[in-house]
C-alpha positions, 0 to 999 in steps of 0.5 A: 762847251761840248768840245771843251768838256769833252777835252776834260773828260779825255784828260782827267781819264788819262787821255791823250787826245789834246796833245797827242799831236805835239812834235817830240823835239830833238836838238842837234848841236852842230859845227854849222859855222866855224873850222868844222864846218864841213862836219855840220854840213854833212850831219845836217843832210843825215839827220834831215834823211832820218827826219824824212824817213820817221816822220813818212812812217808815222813818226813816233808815240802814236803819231807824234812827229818828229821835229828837229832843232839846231844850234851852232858850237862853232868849233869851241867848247864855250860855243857847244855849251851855251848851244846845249843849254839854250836847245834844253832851256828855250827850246826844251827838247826831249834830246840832245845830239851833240858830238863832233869834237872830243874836247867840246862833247866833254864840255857838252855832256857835263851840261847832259849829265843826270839831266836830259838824254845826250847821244854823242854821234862822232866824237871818238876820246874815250874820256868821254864814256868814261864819266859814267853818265846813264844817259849818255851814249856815243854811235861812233867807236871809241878812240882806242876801238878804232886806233887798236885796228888802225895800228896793228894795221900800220905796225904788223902790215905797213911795217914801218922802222920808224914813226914821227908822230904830230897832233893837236893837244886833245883828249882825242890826241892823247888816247889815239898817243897812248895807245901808239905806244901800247901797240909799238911795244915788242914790235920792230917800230920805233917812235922817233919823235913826237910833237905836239901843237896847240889850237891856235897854231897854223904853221906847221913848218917849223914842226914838219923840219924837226920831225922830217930831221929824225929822218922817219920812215912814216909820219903820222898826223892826228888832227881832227879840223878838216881845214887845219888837216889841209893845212898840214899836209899842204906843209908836209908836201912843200918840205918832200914828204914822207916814204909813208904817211898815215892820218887819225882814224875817223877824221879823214872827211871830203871836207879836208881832202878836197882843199888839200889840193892833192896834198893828202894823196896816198896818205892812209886812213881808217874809219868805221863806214866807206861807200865803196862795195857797199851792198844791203842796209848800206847800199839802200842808206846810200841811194837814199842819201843820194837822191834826197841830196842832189847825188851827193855821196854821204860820208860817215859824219852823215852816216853816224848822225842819221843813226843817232836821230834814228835811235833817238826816236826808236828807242823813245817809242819802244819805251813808250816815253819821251822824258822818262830817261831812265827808261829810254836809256834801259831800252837803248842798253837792253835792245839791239838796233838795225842800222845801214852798217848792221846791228849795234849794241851798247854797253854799260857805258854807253859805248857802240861798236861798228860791226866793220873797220875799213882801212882806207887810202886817200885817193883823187877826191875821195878815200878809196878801200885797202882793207876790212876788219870785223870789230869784235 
């Protein structure tokens, strides 16, 4: 009875003492099964290195752990959503992590919108920002932050006379399209073809002829499925080739080089994280990684989705809150955050930019440095 009314006391004062301890549960939804797979692989294996490292310093809240929940999307929209609503629903998380795929993160944060705070780790189409949603924020650069450097890359370096153009029928595939053309204009580049393919399609071969018939200097491939990646560029090299060959920007992962079977050598790339040179916050991210996960390298999929939970949880605690979104969202905005790639800062949209572009060239197993940008 002592005990009991002890409990009641502390309550009725404001206290906390008899549920202090309750974990704050964060639900990741991830592409665990499915033509993704290979990105929910990779994400699980960041997130569960930002659990390990939250939870040894305390956790957060004055004490609270850190307790991660997960559920599959499957590569589809109508998989992402109902993941999303049994995390809030059943699971009642105090946070959702969703966001490999742009066209699935647009079904996804509709479900979010004005209701629990989404943090959108790797997918890239602008359109999903633009929604104005407060609570929602994306880790990763947008589509056009990346394309912007990638093609004054490929125009005002690579200086090809002529580019064919394929990629699936995205929102991704639009916004990286549309700023190709911004970029082509005024210069000496000429876009000869352009075709684009639904989800469904798995042979390439009659675009591949249509395309290597404008007879373009470089081709250029946006397509954001590791295994449909493979396949296309397996498709490329049985009909000769190209003299260059590009791929999107953010897309380029182990998980679609290593079944290429070669078929993707030399093909140039971007992204906003390479282990190669990597020194400070990021070489101490890697060794950690490393030795968490057997000596595998982590890539930016991993990367982005540690810095999620990792601000997720930062920001809750600096707020002093787990549920008052208003709140934790101001913080985000209002506060600059360390990371392994440096400091982020959001803007009122939302959006965070890598303090670093890396141009990259597919090389052996891996992507290897060509060159680095400062995003400004």
């Amino acid at each position: 009875m002592k005990v009991a009314a002890t409990i009641l006391a502390s309550v009725l004062a404001g206290g906390t003492t008899a549920f202090a301890q309750d974990p704050v549960k964060i639900g990741l939804v991830l592409p665990l099964t499915g033509p993704t797979a290979g990105y929910g692989k990779d994400g699980k294996m960041g997130a569960e290195l930002a659990l390990e490292e939250i939870n040894g310093a305390g956790g957060i809240l004055g004490g609270r752990q850190i307790e991660l929940m997960y559920d599959d999307e499957k590569g589809t929209p109508q998989d992402g959503v109902a993941a999303v609503q049994k995390l809030m629903t059943q699971g009642r998380v105090k946070a959702i992590i969703a966001g490999m795929n742009s066209s699935i993160t647009l079904a996804e944060s509709a479900i979010t919108k004005n209701k629990i705070l989404h943090v959108n780790p790797g997918a890239q189409a602008d359109a999903i920002t633009e929604q104005g949603s407060p609570w929602l924020f994306q880790v990763n650069n947008t589509a056009s932050t990346n394309s912007t450097i990638f093609h004054k890359y490929l125009i005002g370096t690579l200086k090809p006379k002529t580019i064919a153009y394929m990629g699936e029928n995205t929102e991704f595939n639009k916004a990286v399209l549309e700023n190709l053309k911004r970029a082509l204009e005024g210069s000496g580049t000429k876009l000869v073809e352009i075709a684009n393919y639904d989800a469904s399609t798995t042979d390439f071969t009659s675009i591949i002829t249509r395309l290597k018939a404008a007879n373009p200097e470089m081709m250029y491939v946006v397509d954001a499925y590791p295994a449909r990646t493979a396949q296309i560029w397996k498709q490329i090299r049985q009909q000769g080739g190209f003299p260059m060959e590009a791929h999107s920007t953010g897309t380029v992962q182990a998980s679609a080089i290593v079944p290429a079977e070669g078929a993707m050598e030399g093909v140039v790339t971007g992204d906003i994280f390479i282990a190669e040179g990597a020194a400070g916050e990021m070489a101490d991210f890697i060794k950690k990684f490393r030795a968490k996960n057997n000596n595998v390298d982590p890539n930016k999929v991993s990367l982005v989705v540690y810095e999620a939970v990792k601000l997720i949880a930062a920001a809750m605690d600096k707020a002093g809150t787990d549920s008052n979104y208003d709140l934790i969202s101001k913080t985000i905005r209002d506060n600059v955050w360390k990371t392994p790639r440096g400091s982020l800062s959001f803007d009122a949209k939302g959006r965070a930019k890598a303090p670093y572009f890396y141009i990259q060239v597919v090389k052996g197993k891996d992507v290897a440095l060509r060159e680095s940008f400062e995003v400004k």
